[in-house]
C-alpha positions in Angstrom: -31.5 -48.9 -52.7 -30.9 -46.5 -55.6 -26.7 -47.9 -55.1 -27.2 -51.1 -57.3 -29.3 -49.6 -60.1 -31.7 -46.3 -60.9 -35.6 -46.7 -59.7 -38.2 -44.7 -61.1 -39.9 -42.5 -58.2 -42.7 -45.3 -57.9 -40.3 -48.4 -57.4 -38.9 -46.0 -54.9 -41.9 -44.9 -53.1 -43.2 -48.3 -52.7 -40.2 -50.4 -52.1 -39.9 -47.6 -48.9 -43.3 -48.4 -47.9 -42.9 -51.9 -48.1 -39.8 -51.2 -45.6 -42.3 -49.5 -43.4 -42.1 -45.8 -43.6 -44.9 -43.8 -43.2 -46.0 -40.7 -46.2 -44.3 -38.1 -44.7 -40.7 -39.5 -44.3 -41.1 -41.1 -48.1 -42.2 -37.9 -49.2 -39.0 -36.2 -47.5 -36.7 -39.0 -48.5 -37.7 -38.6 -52.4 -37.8 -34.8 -52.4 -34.3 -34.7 -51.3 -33.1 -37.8 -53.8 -34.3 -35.2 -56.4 -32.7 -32.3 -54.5 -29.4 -34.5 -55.0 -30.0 -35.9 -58.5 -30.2 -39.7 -57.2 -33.9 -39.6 -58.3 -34.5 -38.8 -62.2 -37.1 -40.7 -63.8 -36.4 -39.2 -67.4 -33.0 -40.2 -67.2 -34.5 -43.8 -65.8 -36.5 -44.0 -68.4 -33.8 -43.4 -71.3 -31.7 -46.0 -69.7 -33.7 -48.5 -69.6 -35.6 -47.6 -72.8 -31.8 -48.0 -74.2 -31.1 -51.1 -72.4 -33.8 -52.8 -74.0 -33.6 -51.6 -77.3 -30.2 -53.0 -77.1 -31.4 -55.8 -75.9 -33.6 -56.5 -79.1 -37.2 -54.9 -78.2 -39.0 -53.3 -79.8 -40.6 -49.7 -79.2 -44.5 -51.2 -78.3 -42.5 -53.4 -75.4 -40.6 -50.9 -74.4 -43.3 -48.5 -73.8 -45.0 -51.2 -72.0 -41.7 -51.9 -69.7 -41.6 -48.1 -69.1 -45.2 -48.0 -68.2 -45.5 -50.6 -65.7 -42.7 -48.6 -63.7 -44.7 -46.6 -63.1 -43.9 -43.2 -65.5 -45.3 -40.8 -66.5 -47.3 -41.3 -70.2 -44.8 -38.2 -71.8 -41.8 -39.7 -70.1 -42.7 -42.8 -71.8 -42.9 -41.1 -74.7 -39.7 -39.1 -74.5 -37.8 -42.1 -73.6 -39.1 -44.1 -76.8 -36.7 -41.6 -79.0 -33.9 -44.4 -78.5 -35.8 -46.9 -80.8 -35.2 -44.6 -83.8 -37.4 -44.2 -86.6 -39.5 -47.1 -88.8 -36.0 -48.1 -90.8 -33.9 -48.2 -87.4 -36.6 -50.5 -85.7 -36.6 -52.7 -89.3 -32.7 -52.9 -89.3 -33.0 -54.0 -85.4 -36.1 -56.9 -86.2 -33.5 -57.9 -89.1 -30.7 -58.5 -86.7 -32.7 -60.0 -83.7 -34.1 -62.5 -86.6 -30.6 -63.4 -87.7 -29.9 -64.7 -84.6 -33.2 -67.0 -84.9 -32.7 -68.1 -88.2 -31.2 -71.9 -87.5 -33.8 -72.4 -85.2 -36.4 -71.1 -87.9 -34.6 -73.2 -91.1 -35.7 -76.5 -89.0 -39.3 -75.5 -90.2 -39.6 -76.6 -93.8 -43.1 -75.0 -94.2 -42.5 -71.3 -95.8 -45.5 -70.4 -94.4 -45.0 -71.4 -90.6 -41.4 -70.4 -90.6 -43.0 -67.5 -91.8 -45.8 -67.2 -89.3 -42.8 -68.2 -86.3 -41.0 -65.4 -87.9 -44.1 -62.8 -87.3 -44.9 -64.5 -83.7 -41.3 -63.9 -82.6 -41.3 -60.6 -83.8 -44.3 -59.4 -82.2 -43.8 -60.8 -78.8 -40.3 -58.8 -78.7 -42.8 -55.8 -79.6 -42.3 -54.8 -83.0 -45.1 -53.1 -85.1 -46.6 -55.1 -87.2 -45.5 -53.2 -90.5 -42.0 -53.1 -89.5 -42.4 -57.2 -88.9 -43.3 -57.5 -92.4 -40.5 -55.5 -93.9 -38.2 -57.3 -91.6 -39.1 -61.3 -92.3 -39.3 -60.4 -96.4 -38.5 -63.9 -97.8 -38.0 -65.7 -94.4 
């Protein structure tokens, strides 16, 4: 399982009971996935934290991707480091709008485009202050 792509120790745990093993041999199994380094959820998390930053999320999604994995709150919050600080996360909005922009030109309303604009934004889990410095005169 953890050959195709990192799991967090939960995804682990339950995909092996799902598989049918009982406590003790999941227990034994993810103890010695540590033991060998296979099993890190800190380094998980700052992968996928990365991958999705990349991706064009912001850090409110990303905490709520991490979380439903199943880590730890201070993992979560160690990972979030990759999204960088208020003017990283405004340069990043900026850029995931650009790609938008033609679809949001079609609106001729200022004030729609502009509300599409916020919308967008916030679904992709950007702050709300770093959504308004990021449409500006959309």
């Amino acid at each position: 399982m953890l050959a195709r792509r990192d799991h967090t120790s939960r995804e682990l745990a339950v995909k092996l009971r799902q598989k049918g093993y009982g406590r003790v041999a999941i227990d034994g199994a993810m103890a010695r996935c540590r033991e060998l380094g296979y099993l890190d959820d800190m380094k998980t998390a700052t992968a996928m934290a990365g991958h999705l930053v990349r991706s064009g999320y912001g850090p409110l999604r990303v905490r709520q991707t991490l979380s439903q994995k199943g880590l730890d709150d201070q993992v979560v919050e160690n990972a979030l480091g990759c999204c960088g600080d208020e003017d990283a996360q405004v340069r990043l909005a900026g850029r995931v709008l650009e790609k938008k922009k033609p679809r949001l030109a079609r609106e001729a309303d200022p004030w729609k485009r502009r509300q599409k604009a916020y919308r967008f934004l916030a679904g992709r889990g950007f702050a709300p202050i770093v959504i308004n410095r990021a449409i500006g005169d959309v």
